[in-house]
TIRO-2110 file (N, C-alpha, C; in Angstrom, 1 decimal):
// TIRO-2110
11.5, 14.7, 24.4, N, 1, A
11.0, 16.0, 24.2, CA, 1, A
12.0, 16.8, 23.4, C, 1, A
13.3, 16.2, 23.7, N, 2, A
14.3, 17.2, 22.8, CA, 2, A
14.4, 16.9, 21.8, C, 2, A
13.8, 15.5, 20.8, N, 3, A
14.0, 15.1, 19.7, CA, 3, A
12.6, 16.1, 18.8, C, 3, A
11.6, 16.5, 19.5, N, 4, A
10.8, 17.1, 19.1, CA, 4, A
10.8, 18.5, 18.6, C, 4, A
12.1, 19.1, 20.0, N, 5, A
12.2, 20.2, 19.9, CA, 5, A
13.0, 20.6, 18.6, C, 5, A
13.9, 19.3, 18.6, N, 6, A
15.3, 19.7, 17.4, CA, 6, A
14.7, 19.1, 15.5, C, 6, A
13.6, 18.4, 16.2, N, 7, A
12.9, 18.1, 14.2, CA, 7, A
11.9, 19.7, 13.6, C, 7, A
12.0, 20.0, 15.3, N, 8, A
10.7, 21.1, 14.9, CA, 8, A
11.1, 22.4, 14.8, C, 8, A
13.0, 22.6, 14.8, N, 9, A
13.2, 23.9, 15.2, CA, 9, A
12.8, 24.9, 13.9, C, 9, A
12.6, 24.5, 13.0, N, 10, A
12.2, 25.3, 11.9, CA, 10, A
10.4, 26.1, 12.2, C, 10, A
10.0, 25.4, 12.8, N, 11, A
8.7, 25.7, 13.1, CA, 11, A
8.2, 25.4, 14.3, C, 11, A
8.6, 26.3, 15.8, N, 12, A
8.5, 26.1, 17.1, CA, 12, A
7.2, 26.3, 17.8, C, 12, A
6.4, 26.5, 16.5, N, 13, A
5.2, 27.1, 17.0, CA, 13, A
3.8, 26.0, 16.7, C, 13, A
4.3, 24.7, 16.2, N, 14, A
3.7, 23.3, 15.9, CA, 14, A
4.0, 22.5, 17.4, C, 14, A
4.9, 22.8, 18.1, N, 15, A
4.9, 21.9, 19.3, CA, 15, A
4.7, 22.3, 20.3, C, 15, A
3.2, 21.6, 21.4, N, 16, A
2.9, 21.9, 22.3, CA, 16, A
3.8, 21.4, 23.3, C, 16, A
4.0, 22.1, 24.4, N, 17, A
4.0, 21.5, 25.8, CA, 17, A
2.9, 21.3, 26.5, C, 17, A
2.8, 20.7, 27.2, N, 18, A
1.5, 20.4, 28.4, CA, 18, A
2.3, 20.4, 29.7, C, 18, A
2.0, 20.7, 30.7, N, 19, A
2.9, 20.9, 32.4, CA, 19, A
1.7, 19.8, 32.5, C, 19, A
3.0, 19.0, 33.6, N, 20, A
1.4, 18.1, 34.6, CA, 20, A
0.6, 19.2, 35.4, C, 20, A
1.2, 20.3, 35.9, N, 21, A
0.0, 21.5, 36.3, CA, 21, A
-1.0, 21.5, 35.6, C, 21, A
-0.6, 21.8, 34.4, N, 22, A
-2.3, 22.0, 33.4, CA, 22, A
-2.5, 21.2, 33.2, C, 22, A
-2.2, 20.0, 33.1, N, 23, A
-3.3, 18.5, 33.0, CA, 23, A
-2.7, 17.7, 33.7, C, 23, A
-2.9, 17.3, 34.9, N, 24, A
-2.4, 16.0, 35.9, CA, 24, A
-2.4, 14.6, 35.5, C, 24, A
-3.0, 14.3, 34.5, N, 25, A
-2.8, 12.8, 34.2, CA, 25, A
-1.6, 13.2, 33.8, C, 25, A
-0.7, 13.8, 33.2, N, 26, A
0.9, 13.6, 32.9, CA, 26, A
1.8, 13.9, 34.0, C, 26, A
2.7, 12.7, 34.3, N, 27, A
3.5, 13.1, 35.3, CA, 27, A
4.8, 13.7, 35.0, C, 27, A
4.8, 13.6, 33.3, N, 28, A
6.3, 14.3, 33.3, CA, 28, A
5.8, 15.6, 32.2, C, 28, A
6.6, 16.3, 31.7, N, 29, A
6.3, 17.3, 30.8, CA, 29, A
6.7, 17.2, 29.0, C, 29, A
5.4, 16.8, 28.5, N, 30, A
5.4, 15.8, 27.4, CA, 30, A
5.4, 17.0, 26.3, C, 30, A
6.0, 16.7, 24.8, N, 31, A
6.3, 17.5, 24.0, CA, 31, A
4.8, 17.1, 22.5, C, 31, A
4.0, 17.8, 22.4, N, 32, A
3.5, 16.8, 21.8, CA, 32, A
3.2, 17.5, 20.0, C, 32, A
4.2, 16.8, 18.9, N, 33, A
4.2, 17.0, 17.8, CA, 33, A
3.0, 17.4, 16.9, C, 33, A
2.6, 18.6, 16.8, N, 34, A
1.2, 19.1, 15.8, CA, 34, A
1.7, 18.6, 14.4, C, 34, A
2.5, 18.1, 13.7, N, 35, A
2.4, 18.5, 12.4, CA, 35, A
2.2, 16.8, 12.4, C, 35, A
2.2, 15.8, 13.2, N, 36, A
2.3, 14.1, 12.8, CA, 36, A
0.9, 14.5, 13.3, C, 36, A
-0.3, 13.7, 12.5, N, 37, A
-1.4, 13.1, 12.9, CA, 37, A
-1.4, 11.6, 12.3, C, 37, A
-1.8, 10.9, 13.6, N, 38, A
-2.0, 9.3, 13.4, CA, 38, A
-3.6, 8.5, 13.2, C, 38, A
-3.8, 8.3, 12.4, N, 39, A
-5.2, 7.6, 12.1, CA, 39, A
-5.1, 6.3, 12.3, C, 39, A
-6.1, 6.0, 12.9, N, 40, A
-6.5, 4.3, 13.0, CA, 40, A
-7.8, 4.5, 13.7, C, 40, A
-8.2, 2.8, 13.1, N, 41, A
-9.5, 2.5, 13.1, CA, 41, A
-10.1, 2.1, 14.3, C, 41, A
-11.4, 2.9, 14.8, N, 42, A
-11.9, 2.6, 16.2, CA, 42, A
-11.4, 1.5, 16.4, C, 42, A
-11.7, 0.1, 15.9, N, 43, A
-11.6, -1.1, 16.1, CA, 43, A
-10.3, -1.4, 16.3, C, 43, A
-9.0, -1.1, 16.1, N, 44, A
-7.8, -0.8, 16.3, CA, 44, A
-7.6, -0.2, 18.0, C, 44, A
-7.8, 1.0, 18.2, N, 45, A
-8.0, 1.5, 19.2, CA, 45, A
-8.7, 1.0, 20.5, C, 45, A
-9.9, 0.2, 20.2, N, 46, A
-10.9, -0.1, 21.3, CA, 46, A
-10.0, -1.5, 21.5, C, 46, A
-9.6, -2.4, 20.4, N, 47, A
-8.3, -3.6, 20.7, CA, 47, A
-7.3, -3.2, 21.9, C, 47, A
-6.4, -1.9, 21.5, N, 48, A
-5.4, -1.5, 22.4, CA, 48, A
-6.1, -1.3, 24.2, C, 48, A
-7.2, -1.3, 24.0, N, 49, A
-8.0, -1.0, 25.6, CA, 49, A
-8.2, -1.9, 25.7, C, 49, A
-8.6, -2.8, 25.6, N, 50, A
-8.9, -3.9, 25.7, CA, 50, A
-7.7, -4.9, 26.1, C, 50, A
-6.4, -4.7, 25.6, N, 51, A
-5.1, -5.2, 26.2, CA, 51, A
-4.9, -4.9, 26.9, C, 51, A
-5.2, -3.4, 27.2, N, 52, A
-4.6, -2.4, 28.4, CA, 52, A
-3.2, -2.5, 27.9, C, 52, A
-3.1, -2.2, 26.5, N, 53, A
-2.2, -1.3, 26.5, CA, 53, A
-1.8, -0.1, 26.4, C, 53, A
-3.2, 0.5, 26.3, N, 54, A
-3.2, 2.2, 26.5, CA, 54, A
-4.9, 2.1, 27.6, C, 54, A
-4.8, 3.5, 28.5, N, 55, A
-5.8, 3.2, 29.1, CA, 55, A
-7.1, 4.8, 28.8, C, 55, A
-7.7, 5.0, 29.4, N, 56, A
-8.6, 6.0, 29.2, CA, 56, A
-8.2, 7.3, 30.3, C, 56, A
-8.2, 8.6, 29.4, N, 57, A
-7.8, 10.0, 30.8, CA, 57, A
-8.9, 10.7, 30.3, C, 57, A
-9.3, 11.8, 31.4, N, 58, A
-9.9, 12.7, 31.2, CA, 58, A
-10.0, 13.7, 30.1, C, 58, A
-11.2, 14.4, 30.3, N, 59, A
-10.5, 15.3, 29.0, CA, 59, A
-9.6, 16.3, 28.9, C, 59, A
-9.4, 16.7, 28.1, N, 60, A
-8.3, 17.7, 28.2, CA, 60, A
-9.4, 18.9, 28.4, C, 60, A
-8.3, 20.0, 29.2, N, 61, A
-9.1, 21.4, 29.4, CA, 61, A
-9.6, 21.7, 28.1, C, 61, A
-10.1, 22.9, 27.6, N, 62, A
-10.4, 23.4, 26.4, CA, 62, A
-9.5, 24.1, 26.2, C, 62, A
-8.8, 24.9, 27.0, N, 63, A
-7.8, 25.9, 27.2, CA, 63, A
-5.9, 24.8, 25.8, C, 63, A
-6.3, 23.7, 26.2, N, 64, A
-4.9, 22.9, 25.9, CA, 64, A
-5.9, 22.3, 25.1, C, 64, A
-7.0, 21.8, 24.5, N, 65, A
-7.4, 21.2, 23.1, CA, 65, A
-7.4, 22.4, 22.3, C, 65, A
-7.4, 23.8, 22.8, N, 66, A
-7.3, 24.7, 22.0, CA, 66, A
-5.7, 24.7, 21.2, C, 66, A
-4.8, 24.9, 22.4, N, 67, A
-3.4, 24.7, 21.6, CA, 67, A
-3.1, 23.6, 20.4, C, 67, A
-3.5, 22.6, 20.8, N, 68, A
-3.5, 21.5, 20.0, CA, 68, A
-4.3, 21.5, 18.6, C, 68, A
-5.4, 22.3, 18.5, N, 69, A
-5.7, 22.4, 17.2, CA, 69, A
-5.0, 23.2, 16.9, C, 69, A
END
């Protein structure tokens, strides 16, 4: 989180926090980079579930997809 804090100090207002309070699937307090967007192909994605190497969460409140846009 502090690597995010310190690439983004020029613009503090691109990085969300999320508390596991406001979303429980996280159990720690995750920093999460607005200005990196990562694309990849469903087919890519639905592979990684399939390994289980990433799994499926809930959705996010509207309140925290709001930050995030």
């Amino acid at each position: 989180m502090d690597k995010v804090r310190i690439r983004n100090r020029e613009r503090p207002n691109t990085v969300v926090e999320i508390s596991p309070k406001e979303y429980d699937e996280f159990k720690v307090l995750p920093a999460v980079d607005c200005n990196v967007v990562l694309e990849k192909p469903l087919a890519e994605l639905a592979g990684l579930v399939r390994r289980k190497e990433v799994r499926y969460h809930k959705d996010l409140p509207p309140k925290i997809f709001a930050k995030l846009r």
